[in-house]
C-alpha positions as CSV (number, residue, x, y, z in Angstrom):
1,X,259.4,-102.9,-70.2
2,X,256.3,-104.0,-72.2
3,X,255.6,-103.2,-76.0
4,X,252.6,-101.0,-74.9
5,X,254.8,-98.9,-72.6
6,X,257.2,-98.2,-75.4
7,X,254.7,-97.5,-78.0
8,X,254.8,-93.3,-78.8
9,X,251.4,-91.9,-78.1
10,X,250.0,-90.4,-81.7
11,X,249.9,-86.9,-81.5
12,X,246.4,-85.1,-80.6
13,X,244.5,-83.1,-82.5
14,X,241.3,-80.9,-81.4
15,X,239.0,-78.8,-84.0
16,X,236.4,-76.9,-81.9
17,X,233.3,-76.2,-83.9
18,X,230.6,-73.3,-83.2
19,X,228.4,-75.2,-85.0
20,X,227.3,-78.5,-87.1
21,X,229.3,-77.9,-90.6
22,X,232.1,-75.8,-89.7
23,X,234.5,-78.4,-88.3
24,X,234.2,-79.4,-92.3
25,X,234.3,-76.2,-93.9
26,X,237.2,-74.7,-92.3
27,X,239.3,-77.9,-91.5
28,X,237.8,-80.9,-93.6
29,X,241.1,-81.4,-95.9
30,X,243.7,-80.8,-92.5
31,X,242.0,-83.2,-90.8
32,X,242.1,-85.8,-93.2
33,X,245.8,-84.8,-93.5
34,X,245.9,-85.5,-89.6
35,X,244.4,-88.8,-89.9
36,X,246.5,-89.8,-92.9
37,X,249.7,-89.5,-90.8
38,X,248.3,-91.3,-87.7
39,X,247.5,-88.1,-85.7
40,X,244.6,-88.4,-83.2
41,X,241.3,-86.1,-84.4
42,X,238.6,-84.9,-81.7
43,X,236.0,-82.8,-83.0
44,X,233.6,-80.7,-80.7
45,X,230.7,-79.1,-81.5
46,X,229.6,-76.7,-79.3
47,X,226.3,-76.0,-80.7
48,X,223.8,-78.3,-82.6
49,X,222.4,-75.7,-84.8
50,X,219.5,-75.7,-83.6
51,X,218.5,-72.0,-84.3
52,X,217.0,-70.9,-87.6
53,X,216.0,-66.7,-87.8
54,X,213.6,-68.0,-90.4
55,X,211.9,-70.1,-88.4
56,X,211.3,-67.8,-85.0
57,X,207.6,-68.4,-85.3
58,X,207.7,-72.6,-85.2
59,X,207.4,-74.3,-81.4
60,X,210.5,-75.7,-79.9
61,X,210.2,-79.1,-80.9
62,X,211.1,-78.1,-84.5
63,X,214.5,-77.0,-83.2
64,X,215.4,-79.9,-81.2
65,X,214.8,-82.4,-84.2
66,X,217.0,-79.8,-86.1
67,X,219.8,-79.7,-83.7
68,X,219.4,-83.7,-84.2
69,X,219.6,-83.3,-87.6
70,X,222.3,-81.2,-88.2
71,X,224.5,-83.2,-85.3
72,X,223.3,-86.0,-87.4
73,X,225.1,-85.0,-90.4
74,X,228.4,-83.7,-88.6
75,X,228.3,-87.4,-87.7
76,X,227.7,-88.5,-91.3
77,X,230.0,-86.0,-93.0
78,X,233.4,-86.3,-90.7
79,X,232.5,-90.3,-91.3
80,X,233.6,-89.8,-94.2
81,X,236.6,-87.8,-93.8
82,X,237.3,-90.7,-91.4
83,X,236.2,-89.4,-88.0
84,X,234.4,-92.1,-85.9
85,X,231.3,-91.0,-84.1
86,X,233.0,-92.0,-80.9
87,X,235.6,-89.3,-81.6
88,X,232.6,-86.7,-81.6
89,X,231.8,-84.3,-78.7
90,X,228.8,-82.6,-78.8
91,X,228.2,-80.1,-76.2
92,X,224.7,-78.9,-77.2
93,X,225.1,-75.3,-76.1
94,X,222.4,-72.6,-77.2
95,X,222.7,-71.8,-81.1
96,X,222.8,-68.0,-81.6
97,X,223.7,-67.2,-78.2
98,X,227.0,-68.0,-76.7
99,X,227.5,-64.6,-76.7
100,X,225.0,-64.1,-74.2
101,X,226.7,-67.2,-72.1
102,X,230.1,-65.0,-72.4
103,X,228.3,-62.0,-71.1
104,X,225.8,-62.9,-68.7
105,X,227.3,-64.6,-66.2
106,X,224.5,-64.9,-63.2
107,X,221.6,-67.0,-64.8
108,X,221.1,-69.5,-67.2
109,X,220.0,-68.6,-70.6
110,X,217.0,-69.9,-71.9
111,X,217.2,-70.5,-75.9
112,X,215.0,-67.9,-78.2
113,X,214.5,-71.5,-80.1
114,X,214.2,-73.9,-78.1
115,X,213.2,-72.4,-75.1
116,X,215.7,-74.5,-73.3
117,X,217.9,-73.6,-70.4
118,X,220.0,-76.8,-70.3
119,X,221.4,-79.2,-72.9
120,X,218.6,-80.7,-73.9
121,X,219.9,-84.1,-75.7
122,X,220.4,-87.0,-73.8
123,X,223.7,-87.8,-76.2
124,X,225.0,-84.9,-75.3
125,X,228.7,-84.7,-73.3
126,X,226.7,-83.3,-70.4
127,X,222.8,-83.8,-70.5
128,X,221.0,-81.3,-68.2
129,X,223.9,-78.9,-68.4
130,X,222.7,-75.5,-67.9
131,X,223.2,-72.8,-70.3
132,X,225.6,-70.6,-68.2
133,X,229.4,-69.2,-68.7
134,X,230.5,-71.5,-66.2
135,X,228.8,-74.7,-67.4
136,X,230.5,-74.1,-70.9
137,X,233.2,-73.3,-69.9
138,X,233.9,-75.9,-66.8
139,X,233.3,-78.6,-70.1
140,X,235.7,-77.1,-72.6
141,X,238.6,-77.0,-69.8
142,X,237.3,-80.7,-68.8
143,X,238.0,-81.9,-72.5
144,X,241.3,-80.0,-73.0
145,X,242.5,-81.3,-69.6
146,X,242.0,-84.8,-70.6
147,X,242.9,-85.0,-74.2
148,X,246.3,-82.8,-73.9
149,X,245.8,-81.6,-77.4
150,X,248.9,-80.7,-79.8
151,X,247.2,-78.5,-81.4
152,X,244.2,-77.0,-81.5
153,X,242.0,-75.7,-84.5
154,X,239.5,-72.7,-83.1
155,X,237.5,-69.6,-84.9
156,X,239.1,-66.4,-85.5
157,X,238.7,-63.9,-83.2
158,X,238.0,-61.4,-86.2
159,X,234.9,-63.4,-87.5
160,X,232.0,-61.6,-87.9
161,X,229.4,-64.3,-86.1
162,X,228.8,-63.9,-82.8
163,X,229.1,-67.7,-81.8
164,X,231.9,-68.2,-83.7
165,X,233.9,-65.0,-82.0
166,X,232.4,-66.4,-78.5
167,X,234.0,-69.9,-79.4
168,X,237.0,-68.3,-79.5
169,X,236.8,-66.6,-76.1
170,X,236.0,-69.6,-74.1
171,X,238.3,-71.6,-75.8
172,X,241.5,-69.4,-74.9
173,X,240.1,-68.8,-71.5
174,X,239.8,-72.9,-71.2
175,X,243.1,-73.1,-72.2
176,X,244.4,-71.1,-69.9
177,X,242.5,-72.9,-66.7
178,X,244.3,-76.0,-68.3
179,X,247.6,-75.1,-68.3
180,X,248.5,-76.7,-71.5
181,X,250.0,-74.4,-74.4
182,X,248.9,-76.4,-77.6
183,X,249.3,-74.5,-80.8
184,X,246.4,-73.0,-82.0
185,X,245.4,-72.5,-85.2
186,X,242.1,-69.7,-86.2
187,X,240.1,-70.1,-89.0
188,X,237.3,-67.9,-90.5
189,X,234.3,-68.2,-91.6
190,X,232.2,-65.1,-91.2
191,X,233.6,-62.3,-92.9
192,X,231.6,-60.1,-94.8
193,X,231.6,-61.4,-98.4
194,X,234.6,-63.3,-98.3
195,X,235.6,-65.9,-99.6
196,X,235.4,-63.6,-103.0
197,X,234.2,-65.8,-105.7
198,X,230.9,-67.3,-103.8
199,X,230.5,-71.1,-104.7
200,X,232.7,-73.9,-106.2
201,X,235.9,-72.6,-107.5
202,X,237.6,-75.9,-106.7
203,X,240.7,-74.5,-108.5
204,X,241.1,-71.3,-107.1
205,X,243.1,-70.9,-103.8
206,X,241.7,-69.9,-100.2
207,X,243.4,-66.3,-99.6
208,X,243.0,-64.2,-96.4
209,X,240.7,-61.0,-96.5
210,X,243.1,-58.1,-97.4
211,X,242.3,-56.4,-94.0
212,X,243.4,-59.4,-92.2
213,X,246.6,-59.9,-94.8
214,X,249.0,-59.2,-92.1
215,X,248.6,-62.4,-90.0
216,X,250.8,-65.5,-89.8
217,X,248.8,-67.2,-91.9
218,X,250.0,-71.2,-92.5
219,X,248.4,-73.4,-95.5
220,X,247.3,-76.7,-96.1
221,X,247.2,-77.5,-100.0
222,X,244.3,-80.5,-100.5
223,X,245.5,-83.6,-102.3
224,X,242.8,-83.9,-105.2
225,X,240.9,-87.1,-102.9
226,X,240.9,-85.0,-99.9
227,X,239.1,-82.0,-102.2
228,X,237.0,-85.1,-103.6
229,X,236.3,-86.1,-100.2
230,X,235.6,-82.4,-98.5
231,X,233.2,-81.3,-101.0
232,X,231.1,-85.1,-100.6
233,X,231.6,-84.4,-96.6
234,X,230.0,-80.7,-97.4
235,X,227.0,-82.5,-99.8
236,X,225.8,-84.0,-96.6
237,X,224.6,-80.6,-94.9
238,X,221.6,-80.8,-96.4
239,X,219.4,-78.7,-93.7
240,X,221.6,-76.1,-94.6
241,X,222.0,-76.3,-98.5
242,X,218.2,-74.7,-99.2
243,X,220.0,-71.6,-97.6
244,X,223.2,-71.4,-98.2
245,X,224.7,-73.5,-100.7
246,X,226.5,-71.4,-102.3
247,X,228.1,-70.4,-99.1
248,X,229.1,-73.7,-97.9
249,X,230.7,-74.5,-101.1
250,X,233.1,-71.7,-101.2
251,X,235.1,-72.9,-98.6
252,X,235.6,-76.2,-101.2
253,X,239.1,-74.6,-102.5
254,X,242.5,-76.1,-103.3
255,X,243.9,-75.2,-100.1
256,X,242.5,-73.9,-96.2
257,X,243.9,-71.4,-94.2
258,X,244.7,-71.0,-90.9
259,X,245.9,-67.8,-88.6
260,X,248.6,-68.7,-86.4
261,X,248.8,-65.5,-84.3
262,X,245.7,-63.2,-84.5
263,X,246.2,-60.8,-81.6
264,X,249.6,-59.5,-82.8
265,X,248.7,-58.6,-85.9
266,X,250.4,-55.6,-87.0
267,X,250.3,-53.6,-90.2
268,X,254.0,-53.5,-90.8
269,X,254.0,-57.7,-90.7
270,X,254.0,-59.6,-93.7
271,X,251.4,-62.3,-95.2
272,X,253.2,-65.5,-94.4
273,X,251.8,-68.7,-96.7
274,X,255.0,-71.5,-95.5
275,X,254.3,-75.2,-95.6
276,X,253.1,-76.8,-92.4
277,X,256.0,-79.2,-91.7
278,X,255.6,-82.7,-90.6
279,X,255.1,-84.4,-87.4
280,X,255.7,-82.4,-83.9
281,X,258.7,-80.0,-83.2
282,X,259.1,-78.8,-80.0
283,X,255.8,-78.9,-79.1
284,X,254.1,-77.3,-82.3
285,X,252.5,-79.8,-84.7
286,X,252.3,-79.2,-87.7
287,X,251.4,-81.7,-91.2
288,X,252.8,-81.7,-94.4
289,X,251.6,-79.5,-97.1
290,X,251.6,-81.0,-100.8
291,X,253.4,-78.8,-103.1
């Protein structure tokens, strides 16, 4: 038998992303950690971002060259957390209204920003794709089917943005017209006014909102150059830093967080904060957390 038949395939990672920055924010140290033991890192971006409230009144071609920019610095920022461009999906879905592509099933959506009603980037995974539930969710089960991910990393089904709580849907629903049963592991963004200081509070750790305590939470503690490297990875948002700054920032803490089981979450449960072990056991991957 030949070397490359005996060679053990790296294990495969996926972090699905609502939008340009928060592949980074919520998973920009456990990818790294990924990478560092030889794991294999997708990241997909669903959206491009390229939806602003403030900017309702400006024509569509303002939003296209911002969904360029902002997938523009995804590429710049998980460069530097190691992620090659190639390992990149964008999908260039409808900013601010996935929700709509979950709930209107029958025609395609046409973008409040953009006034598109396909992807409209020819880099995209699927240029011309047009904005429906089907179309979305036809590509996520198309990825998942091919890269047989480990684990997955996905939004919370608790966050508080419509996208990101949409991501969630079509990503369980893709996993179940693939078949596969990765781990999957929610993060949050959205939630009110959490994370509770706002801005850098590089020492301070990442706790769960106390009315979502009750969850199996898992931890991944940064090493002090992945910290280093998030926060220069976060720097390079800059479309977004006029705004929310602050915001992005916050999420620059010792440690990330992620919810292992979100629907059973029960009151009489306990917080759980154990290390995430190393390597892949029985079909759950896990990466080691420093001390």
């Amino acid at each position: 038998m030949s070397r490359s038949h005996n060679k053990k395939r790296a294990p495969r990672v996926l972090v699905i992303a609502p939008h340009p920055d928060d592949e980074v924010l919520a998973s920009g140290g456990v990818i790294q950690e990924h990478l560092r033991k030889g794991h294999s890192v997708k990241v997909i971006l669903v959206t491009c971002g390229d939806g602003q409230r403030r900017g309702l009144l400006l024509p569509p071609k303002h939003f296209l060259r911002l969904g360029e920019r902002r997938y523009r610095e995804s590429l710049q920022a998980l460069q530097l957390l190691g992620v090659h461009e190639k390992r990149i999906i964008a999908l260039g879905y409808p900013d601010r209204s996935l929700a709509h592509l979950w709930a209107e099933r029958s025609q395609p959506h046409i973008s409040r920003y953009t006034k598109a009603h396909a992807v409209p980037y020819e880099w995209a995974y699927r240029p011309g794709a047009p904005y429906t539930y089907e179309s979305l969710l036809a590509d996520l089960t198309e990825i998942l089917t091919t890269e047989h991910p480990a684990v997955i990393y996905l939004p919370h089904p608790r966050d508080r943005h419509s996208d990101h709580h949409a991501v969630y849907l079509f990503t369980r629903a893709a996993v179940h017209e693939s078949g596969l049963r990765p781990q999957l592991r929610h993060y949050l963004i959205h939630y009110g006014t959490w994370p509770f200081p706002v801005g850098k509070c590089p020492d301070k750790p990442l706790l769960p909102p106390r009315s979502l305590q009750h969850g199996e939470w898992i931890t991944h503690e940064l090493r002090t150059e992945q910290l280093q490297r998030k926060c220069q990875a976060i720097s390079c948002y800059r479309s977004q830093m006029h705004y929310i700054e602050d915001h992005l920032f916050s999420y620059a803490r010792r440690n990330e967080l992620f919810d292992l089981s979100p629907s059973s979450v029960s009151r009489g449960s306990r917080i759980r904060l154990p290390r995430l072990l190393s390597g892949l056991r029985r079909g759950r991957s896990s990466v080691q957390s420093r001390a």
